[in-house]
C-alpha positions as CSV (number, residue, x, y, z in Angstrom):
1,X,6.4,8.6,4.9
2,X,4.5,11.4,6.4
3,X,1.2,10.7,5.7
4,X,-0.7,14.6,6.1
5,X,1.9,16.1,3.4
6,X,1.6,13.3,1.4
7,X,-2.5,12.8,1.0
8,X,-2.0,17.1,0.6
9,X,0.3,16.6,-2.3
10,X,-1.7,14.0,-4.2
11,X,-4.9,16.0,-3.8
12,X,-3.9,19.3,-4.2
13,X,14.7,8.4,-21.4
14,X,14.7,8.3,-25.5
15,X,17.5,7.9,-27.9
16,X,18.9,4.4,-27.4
17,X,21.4,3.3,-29.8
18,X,24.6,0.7,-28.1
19,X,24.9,1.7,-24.7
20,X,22.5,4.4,-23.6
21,X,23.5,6.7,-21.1
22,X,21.2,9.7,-18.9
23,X,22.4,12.0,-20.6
24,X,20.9,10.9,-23.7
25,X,17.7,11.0,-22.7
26,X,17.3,14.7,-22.0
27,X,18.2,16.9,-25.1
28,X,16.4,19.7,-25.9
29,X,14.7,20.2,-29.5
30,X,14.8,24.0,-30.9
31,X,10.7,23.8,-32.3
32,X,8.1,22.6,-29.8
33,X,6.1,20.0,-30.3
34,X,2.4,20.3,-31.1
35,X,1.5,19.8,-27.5
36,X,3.5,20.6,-24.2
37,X,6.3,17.6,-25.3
38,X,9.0,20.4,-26.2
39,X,11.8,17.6,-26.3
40,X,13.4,16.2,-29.8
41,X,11.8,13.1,-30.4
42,X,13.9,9.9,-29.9
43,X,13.1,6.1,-29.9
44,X,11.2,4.2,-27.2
45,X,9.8,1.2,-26.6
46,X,9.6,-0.7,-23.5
47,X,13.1,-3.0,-24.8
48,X,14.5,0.2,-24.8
49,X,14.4,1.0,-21.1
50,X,15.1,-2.4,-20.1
51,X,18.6,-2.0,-21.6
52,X,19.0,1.6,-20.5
53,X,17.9,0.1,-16.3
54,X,20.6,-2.9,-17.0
55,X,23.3,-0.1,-18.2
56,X,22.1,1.9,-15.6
57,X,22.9,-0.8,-13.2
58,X,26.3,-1.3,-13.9
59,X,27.3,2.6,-13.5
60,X,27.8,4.2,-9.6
61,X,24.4,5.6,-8.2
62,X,24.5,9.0,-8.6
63,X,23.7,9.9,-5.3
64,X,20.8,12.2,-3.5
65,X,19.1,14.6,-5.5
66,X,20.9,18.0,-6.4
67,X,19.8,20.9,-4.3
68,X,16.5,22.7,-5.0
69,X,15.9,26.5,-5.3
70,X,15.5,28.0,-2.0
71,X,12.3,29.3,-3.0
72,X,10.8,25.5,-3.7
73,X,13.3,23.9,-0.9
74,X,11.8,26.1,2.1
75,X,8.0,25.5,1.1
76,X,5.3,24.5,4.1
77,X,2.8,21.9,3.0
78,X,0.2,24.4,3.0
79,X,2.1,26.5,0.4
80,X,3.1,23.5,-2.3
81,X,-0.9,22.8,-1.7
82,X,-1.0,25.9,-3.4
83,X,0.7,24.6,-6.4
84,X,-1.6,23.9,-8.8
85,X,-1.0,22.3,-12.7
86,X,-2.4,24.8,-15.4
87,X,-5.3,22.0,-16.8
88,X,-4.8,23.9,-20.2
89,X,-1.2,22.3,-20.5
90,X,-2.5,18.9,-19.8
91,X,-0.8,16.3,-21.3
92,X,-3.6,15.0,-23.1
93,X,-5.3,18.2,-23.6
94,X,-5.4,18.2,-27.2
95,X,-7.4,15.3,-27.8
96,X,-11.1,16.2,-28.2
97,X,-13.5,14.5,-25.8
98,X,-10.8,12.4,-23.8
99,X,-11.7,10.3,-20.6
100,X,-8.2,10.3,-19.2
101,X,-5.8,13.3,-18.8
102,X,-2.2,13.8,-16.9
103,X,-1.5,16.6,-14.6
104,X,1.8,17.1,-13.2
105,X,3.2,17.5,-9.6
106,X,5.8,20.2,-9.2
107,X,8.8,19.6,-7.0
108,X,9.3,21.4,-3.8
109,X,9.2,20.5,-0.3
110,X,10.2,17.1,0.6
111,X,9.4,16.1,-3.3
112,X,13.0,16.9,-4.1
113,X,14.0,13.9,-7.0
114,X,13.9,15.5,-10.6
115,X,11.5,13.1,-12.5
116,X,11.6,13.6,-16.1
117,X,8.4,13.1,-18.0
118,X,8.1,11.6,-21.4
119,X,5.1,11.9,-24.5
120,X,5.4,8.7,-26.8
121,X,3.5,8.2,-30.1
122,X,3.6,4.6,-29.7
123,X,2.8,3.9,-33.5
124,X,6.3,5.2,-33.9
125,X,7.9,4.4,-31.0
126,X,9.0,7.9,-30.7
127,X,9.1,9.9,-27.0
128,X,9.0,13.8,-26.4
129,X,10.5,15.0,-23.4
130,X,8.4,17.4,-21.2
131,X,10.5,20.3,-19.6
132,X,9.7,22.2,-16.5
133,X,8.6,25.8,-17.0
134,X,6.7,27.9,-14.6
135,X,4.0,28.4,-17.3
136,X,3.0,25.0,-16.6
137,X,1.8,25.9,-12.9
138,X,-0.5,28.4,-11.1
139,X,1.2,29.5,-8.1
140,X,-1.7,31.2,-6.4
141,X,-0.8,32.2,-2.9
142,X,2.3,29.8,-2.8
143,X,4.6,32.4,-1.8
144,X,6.9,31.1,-5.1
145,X,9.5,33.6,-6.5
146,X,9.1,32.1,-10.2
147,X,11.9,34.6,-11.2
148,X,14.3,31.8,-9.5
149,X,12.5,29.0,-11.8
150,X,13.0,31.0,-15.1
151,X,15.2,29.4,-17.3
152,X,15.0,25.8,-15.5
153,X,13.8,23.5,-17.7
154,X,16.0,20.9,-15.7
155,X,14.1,20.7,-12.7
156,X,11.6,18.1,-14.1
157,X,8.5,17.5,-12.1
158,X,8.0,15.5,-8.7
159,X,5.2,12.9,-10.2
160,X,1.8,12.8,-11.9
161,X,-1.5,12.3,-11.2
162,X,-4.4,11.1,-13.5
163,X,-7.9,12.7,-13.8
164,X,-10.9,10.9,-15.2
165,X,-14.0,12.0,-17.0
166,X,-16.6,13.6,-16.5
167,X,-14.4,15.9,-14.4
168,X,-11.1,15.8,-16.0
169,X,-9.8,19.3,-14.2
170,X,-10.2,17.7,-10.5
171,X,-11.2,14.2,-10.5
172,X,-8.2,12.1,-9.6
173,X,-8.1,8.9,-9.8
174,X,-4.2,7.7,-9.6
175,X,-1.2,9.4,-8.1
176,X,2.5,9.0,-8.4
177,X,4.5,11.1,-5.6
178,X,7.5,10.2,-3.8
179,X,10.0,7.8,-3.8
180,X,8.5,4.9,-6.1
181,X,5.3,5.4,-4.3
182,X,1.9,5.4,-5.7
183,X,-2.1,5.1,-5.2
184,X,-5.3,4.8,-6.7
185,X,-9.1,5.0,-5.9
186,X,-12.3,3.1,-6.2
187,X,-15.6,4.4,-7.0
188,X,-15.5,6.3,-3.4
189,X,-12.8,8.8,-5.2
190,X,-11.3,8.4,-1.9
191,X,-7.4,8.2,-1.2
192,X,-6.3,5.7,1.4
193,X,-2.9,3.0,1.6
194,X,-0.2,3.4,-1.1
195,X,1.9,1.1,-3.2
196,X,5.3,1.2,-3.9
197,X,7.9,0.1,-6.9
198,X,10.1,-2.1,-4.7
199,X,11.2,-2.3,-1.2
200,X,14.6,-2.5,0.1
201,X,15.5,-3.7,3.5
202,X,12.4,-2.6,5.2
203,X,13.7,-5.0,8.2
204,X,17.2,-5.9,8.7
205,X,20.3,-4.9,10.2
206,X,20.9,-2.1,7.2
207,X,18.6,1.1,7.1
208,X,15.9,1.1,5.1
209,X,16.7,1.8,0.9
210,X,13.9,4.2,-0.6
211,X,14.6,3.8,-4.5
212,X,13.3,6.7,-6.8
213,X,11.1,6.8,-10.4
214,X,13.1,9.3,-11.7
215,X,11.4,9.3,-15.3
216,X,8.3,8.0,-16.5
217,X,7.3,8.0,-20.4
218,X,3.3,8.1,-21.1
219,X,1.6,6.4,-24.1
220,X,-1.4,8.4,-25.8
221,X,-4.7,6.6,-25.7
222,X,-7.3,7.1,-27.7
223,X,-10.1,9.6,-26.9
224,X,-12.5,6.6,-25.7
225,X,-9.4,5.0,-23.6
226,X,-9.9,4.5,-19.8
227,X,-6.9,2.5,-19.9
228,X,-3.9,4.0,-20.3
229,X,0.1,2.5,-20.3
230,X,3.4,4.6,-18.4
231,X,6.6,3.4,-18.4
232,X,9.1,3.7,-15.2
233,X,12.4,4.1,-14.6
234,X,13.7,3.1,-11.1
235,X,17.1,4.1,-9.4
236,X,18.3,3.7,-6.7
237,X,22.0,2.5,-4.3
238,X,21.5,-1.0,-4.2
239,X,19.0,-1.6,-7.6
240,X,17.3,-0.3,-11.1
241,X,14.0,-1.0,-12.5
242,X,12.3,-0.8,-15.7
243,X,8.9,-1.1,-15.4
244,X,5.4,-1.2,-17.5
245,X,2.1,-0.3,-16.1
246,X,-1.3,-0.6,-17.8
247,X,-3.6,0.9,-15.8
248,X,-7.5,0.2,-16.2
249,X,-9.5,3.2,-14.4
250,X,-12.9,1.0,-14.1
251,X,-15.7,2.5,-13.0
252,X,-15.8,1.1,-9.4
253,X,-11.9,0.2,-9.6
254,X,-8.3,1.1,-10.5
255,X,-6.9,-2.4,-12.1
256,X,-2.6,-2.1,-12.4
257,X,-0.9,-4.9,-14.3
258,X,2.5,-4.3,-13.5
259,X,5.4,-5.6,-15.3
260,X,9.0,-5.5,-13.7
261,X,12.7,-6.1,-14.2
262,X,14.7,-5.0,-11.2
263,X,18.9,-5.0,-11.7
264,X,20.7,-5.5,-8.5
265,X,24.0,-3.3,-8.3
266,X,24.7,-5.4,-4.8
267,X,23.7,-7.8,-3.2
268,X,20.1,-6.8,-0.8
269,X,19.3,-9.0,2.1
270,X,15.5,-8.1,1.6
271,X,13.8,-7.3,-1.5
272,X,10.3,-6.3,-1.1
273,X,8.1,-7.2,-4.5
274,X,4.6,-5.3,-4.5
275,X,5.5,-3.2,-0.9
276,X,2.1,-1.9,0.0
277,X,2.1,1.0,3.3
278,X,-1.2,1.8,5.1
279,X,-2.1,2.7,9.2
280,X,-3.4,1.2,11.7
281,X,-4.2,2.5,14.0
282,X,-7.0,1.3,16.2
283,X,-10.1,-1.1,15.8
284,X,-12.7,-3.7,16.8
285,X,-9.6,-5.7,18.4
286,X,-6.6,-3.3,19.7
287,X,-8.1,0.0,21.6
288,X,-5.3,0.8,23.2
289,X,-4.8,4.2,21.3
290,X,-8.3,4.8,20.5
291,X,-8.7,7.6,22.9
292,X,-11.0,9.9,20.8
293,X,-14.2,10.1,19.3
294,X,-14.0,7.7,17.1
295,X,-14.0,4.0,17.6
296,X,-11.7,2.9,14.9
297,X,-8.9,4.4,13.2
298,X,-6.9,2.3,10.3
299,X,-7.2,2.6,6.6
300,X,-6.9,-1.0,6.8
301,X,-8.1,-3.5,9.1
302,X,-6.5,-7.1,8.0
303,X,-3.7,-9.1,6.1
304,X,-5.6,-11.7,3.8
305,X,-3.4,-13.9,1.8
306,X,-4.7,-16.7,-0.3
307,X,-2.0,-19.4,-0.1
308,X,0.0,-21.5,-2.9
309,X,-2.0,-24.4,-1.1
310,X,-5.7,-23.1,-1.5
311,X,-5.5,-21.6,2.1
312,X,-7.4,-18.5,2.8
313,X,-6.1,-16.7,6.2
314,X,-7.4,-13.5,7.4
315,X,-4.5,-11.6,9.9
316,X,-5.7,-8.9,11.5
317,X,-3.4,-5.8,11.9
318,X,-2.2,-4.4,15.2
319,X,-0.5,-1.5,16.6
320,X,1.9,-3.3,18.9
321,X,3.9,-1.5,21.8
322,X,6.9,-2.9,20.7
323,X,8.0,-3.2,16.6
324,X,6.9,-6.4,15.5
325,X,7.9,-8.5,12.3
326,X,6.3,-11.6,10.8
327,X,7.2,-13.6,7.7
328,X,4.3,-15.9,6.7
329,X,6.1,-18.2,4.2
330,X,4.5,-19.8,1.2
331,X,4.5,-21.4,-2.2
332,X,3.7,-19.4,-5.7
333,X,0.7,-17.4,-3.4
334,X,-2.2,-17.0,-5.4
335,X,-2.8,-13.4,-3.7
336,X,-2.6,-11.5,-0.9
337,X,-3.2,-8.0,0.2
338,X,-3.9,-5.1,3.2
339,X,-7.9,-4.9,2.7
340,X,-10.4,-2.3,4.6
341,X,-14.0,-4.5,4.6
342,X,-15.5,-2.5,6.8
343,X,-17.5,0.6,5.2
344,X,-20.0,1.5,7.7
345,X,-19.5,5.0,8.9
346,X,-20.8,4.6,12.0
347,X,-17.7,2.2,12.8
348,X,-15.5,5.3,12.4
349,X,-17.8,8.4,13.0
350,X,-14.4,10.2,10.9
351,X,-15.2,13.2,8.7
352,X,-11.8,14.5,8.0
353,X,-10.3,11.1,7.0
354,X,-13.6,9.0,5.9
355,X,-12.0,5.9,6.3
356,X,-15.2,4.2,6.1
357,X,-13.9,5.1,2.2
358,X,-10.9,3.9,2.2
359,X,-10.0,1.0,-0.8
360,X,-8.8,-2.1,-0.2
361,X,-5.2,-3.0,-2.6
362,X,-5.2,-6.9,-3.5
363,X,-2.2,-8.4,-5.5
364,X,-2.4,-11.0,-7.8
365,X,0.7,-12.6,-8.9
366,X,0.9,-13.5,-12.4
367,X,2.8,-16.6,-13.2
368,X,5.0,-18.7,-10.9
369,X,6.7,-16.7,-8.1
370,X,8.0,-20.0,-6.3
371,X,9.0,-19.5,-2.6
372,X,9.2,-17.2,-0.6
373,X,7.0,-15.3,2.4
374,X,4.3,-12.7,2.5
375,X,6.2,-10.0,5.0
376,X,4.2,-7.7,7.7
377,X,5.7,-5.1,9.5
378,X,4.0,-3.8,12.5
379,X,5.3,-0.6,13.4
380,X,3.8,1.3,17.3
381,X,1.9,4.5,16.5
382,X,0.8,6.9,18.6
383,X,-2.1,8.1,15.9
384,X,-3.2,8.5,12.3
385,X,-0.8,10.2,11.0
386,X,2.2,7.7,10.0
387,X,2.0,4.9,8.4
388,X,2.6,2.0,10.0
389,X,2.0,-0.8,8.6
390,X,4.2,-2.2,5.8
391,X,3.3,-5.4,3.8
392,X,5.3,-7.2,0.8
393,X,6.4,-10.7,-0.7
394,X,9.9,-10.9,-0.3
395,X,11.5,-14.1,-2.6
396,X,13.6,-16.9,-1.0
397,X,15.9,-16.7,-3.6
398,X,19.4,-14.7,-2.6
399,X,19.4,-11.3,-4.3
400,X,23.1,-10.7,-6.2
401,X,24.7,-8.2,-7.6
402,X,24.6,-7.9,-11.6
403,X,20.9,-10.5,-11.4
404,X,18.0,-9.3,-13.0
405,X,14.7,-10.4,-11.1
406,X,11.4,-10.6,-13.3
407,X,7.9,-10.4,-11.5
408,X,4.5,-9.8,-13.1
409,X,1.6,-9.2,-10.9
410,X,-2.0,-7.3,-11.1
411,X,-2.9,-4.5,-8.7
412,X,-6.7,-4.5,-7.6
413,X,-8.0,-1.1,-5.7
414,X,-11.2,-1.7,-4.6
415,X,-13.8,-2.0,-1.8
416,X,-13.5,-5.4,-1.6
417,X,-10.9,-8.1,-3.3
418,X,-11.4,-9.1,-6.7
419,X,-11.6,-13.1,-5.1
420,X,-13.0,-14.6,-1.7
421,X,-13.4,-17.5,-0.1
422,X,-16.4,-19.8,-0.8
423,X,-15.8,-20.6,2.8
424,X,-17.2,-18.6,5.7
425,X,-15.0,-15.7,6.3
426,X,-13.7,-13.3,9.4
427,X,-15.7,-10.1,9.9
428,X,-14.3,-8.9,13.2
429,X,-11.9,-9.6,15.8
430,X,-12.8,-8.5,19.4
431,X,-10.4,-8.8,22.8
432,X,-11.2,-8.0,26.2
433,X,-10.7,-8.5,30.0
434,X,-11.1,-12.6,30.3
435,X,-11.7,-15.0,33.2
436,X,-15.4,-14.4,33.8
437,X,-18.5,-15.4,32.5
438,X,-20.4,-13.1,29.7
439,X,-22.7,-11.1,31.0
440,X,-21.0,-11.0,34.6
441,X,-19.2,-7.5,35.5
442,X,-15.5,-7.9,36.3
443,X,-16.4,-6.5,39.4
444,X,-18.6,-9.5,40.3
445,X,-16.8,-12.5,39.7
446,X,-13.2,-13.2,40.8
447,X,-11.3,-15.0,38.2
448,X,-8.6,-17.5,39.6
449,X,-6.0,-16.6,37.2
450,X,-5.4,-13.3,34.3
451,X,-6.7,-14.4,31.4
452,X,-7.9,-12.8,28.1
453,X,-11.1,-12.8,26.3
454,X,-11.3,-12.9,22.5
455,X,-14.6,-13.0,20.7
456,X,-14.0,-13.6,16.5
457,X,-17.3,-12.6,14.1
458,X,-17.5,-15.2,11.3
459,X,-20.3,-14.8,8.3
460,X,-20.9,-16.4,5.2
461,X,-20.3,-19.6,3.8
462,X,-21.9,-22.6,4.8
463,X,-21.9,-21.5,8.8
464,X,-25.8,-21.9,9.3
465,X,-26.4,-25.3,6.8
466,X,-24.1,-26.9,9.1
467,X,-25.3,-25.8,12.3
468,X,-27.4,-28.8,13.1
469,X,-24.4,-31.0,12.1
470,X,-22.3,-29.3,14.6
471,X,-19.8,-26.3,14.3
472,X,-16.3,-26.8,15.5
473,X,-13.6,-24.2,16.4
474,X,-9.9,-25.9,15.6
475,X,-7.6,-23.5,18.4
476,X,-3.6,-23.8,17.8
477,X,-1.9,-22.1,20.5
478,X,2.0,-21.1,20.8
479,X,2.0,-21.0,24.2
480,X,-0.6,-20.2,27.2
481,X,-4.2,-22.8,27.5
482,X,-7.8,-21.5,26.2
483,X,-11.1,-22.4,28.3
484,X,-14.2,-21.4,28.5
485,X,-14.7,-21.8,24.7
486,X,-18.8,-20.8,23.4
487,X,-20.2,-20.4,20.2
488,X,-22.5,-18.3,19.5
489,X,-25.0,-17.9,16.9
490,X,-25.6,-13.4,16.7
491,X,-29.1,-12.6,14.5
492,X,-27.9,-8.8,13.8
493,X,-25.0,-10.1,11.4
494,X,-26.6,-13.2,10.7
495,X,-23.0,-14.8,11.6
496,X,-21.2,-17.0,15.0
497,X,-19.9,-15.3,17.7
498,X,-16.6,-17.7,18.7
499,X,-15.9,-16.6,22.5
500,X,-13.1,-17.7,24.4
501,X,-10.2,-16.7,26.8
502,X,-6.7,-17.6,27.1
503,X,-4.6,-17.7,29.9
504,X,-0.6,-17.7,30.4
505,X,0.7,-20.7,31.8
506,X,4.4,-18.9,32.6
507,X,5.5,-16.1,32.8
508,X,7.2,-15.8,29.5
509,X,6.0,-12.0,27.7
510,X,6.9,-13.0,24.3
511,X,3.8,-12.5,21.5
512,X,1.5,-15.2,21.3
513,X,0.1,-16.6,17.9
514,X,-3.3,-17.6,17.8
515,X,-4.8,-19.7,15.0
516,X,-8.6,-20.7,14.6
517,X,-10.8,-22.5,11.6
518,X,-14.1,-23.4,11.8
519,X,-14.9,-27.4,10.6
520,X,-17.9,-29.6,10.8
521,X,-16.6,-32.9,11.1
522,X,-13.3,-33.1,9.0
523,X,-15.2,-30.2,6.1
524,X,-13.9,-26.7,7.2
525,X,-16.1,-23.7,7.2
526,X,-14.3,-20.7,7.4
527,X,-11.0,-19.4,6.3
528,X,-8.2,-19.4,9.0
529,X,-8.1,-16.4,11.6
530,X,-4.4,-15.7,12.5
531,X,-3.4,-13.5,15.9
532,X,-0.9,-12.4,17.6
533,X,-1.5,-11.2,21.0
534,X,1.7,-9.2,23.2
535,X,0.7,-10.1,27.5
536,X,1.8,-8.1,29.6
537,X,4.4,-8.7,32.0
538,X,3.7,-10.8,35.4
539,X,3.8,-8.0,37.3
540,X,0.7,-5.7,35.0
541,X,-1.0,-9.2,35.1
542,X,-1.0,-9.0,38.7
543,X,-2.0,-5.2,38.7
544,X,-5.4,-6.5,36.4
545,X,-6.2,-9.3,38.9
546,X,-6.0,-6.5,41.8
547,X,-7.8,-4.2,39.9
548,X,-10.8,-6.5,39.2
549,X,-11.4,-8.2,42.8
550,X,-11.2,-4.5,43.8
């Protein structure tokens, strides 16, 4: 997803009765409801959309979306940021002293699905359609001939975002937009990685499925509500969803508890449950395109996962030269998720992007998931604006076609994870030119061999009790030998320093995996500190070795 259009964008199914069917969903009433629901009302509840996504299942896919009015299909991203929702037809505008309220996103652009849009009295169970009219939208200096638009209430809306009190007219604090793509906030009111309903074949021999909400049905809350519930339907070639979110808009967090039943019209090789997408692009430990001003670029810095067996691991991201893919298998995890702990703005020195800002998006599964692996896809990037990185659990269990697949799970956007380790965790990872001592220029010493230097910041926990009992570093290696091993105790981040270089002992290229804990006798200390590192070829090695005794 392009990431520029998309952070523009976001700022800027009733009667059921046997087997339901689409067009059942969208009929048109001839009185208007009290607010801007204009639809007849019809039954719904969330058993309702789970039997119109398992009928939807067993009908064809209906295919890409229909073609858009030239006037919406040719728009720049400047011009649909123009596009702005009328805050006097807000969903919830009726109800006196709200917290919450819904603005809609009009199609156009790239934003080409038809999403219909849904009211529901939930005391009973009845939904109002929403229809598209230009009414709904100030135009401004979009460039927008609304005399095409007149008369198509069909065009539904390309998602929703929701604002939050005090300033309910501009105050976002989730977004739905794209695909089945979403986002939240913390308290920093600052956009960063997005969610997504499901992910299909992110990495195999098939290109990659990009399934669609194409309706979404809203509960009213209450005046004093900062929780509110939406319902989702997902289609898509290979699967449908029906899907419940009650989302908590916190005052320093956006909770999700998401609730899903996915249908699978064939069979997928890779089914991605709670995708997350974010960028990295440089940091403390991969500078290779950090070329700029700013010393770190990523709206995430790590994979932490906190294992079915009590293991807490800490992965940090990379942007490799070479697409890179690792399954990290596991046991009914307890959580996992793409965090961004460091929020010191003088790490980034970014005023466009303030990804000092950025949230961190922790998932916690709720009940058994049994086995399967937490997925990371490492994509090469040339800067900050695609995302790159792409992280889901994908289960062991075969996906089939005419299954239903059940997961429940709670979304956490926040600065830091809802849980951490009692144990001393990672706070940066640092490589560098190896094979010399520290504090000696590579100039001035002549290592015998090319060898790499990684430095790895732990703090917290029980690091400095132990010190006088000893602190250990535990290196697993999959290939290559480490030397020259020192640790370091670093006053400034009251934390240990763990120094130490590797070197290749053939000349294989293929990625190294790096793993390190920190134990005082047989007790660890830290969580575990997972790497993988690409060498380069024999012959660069030899170029670095020539370089230095130069």
């Amino acid at each position: 997803m392009e990431r520029r259009s998309f952070i523009k964008a976001s700022l800027a199914l009733a009667a059921y009765c046997g087997a339901p069917t689409m067009a059942t969903l969208f009929t048109r009433s001839t009185q208007a409801a009290e607010n801007i629901a204009d639809g007849s009302a019809s039954h719904f509840d969330f058993s309702t959309l789970k039997n119109l996504a398992a009928d939807l299942s067993r009908k064809p896919f209906g295919g890409p979306p229909a073609e858009l009015p030239k006037t919406l299909a040719e728009l720049t991203p400047q011009a649909y940021n123009e596009i702005q929702y009328d805050a006097n037809h807000s969903l919830w505008h009726d109800i006196p002293n709200r917290q919450l309220d819904v603005h809609l996103f009009h199609v156009g652009m790239g934003f080409k699905r038809r999403v219909r849009v849904y009211a529901v009295d939930q005391s009973q169970a009845l939904a109002r359609e929403i229809h598209f009219r230009p009414e709904l939208f100030n135009y401004h200096n979009a460039g927008v001939d609304t005399q095409q638009l007149e008369g198509r209430d069909n065009l539904g809306f390309a998602g929703f975002k929701v604002n939050k009190a005090p300033e309910l007219t501009r105050r976002d604090v989730v977004s739905f937009l794209g695909a089945s793509y979403f986002r939240a906030v913390d308290d920093t009111y600052q956009y960063g990685l997005s969610a997504r309903g499901l992910a299909i074949d992110t990495f195999t021999d098939k290109l990659e499925e990009f399934p669609d909400f194409v309706a979404f049905w809203f509960e009213t809350p209450k005046a004093s509500d900062t929780t509110f519930t939406v319902y989702a339907l997902l289609d898509g070639p290979s699967a449908t969803g029906a899907y419940r979110f009650v989302i908590h808009c916190e005052a320093q967090r956006v909770v999700m508890d998401i609730e899903k039943h996915i249908h699978a019209r064939s069979d997928i090789k890779q089914l991605g449950i709670s995708p997350m997408t974010s960028m990295f692009s440089c940091g403390t430990n991969e500078r290779r395109m950090c070329d700029t001003i700013h010393p770190q670029i990523h709206d995430s810095d790590r994979l932490a996962m906190w294992r079915g067996n009590g293991e807490w691991v800490c992965r940090p991201l990379n942007n490799p030269q070479k697409l890179q893919f690792n399954a990290y298998q596991d046991d009914n995890p307890k959580g996992f998720g793409l965090l961004q702990l460091d929020h010191n703005f003088d790490n980034y020195q970014d005023v466009i992007g303030w990804y000092n800002q950025r949230p961190s998006l922790w998932v916690e599964p709720v009940g058994p998931w049994g086995k399967g692996s937490v997925n990371l896809l490492e994509i090469p990037t040339t800067g900050e604006t695609l995302d790159n990185i792409v992280c889901f659990w994908q289960p062991a269990e075969p996906i089939k076609a005419g299954n239903e697949y059940s997961f429940r799970y709670r979304l956490y956007w926040s600065g830091e994870p809802p849980v951490s380790s009692p144990l001393a965790r990672v706070k940066a990872t640092r490589t560098g030119m190896g094979g010399f001592p520290e504090g000696w220029a590579p100039g001035e010493h002549f290592p015998d061999t090319w060898a790499r230097r990684f430095g790895v910041d732990f703090v917290g926990g029980q690091l400095k009790a132990s010190a006088d009992k000893g602190i250990e570093p535990v290196i697993t290696l999959s290939s290559g030998k480490v030397s020259n091993i020192e640790i370091l105790y670093v006053k400034p981040m009251d934390g240990y320093r763990i120094l130490f270089d590797w070197t290749p002992t053939s000349d294989a290229v293929d990625p190294v995996e790096l793993r390190m804990f920190l134990r005082t006798g047989q007790e660890a200390l830290s969580e575990t500190w997972l790497y993988q590192y690409f060498p380069p070829p024999p012959d660069k090695r030899k170029y670095i070795d020539d370089r230095t005794m130069s």
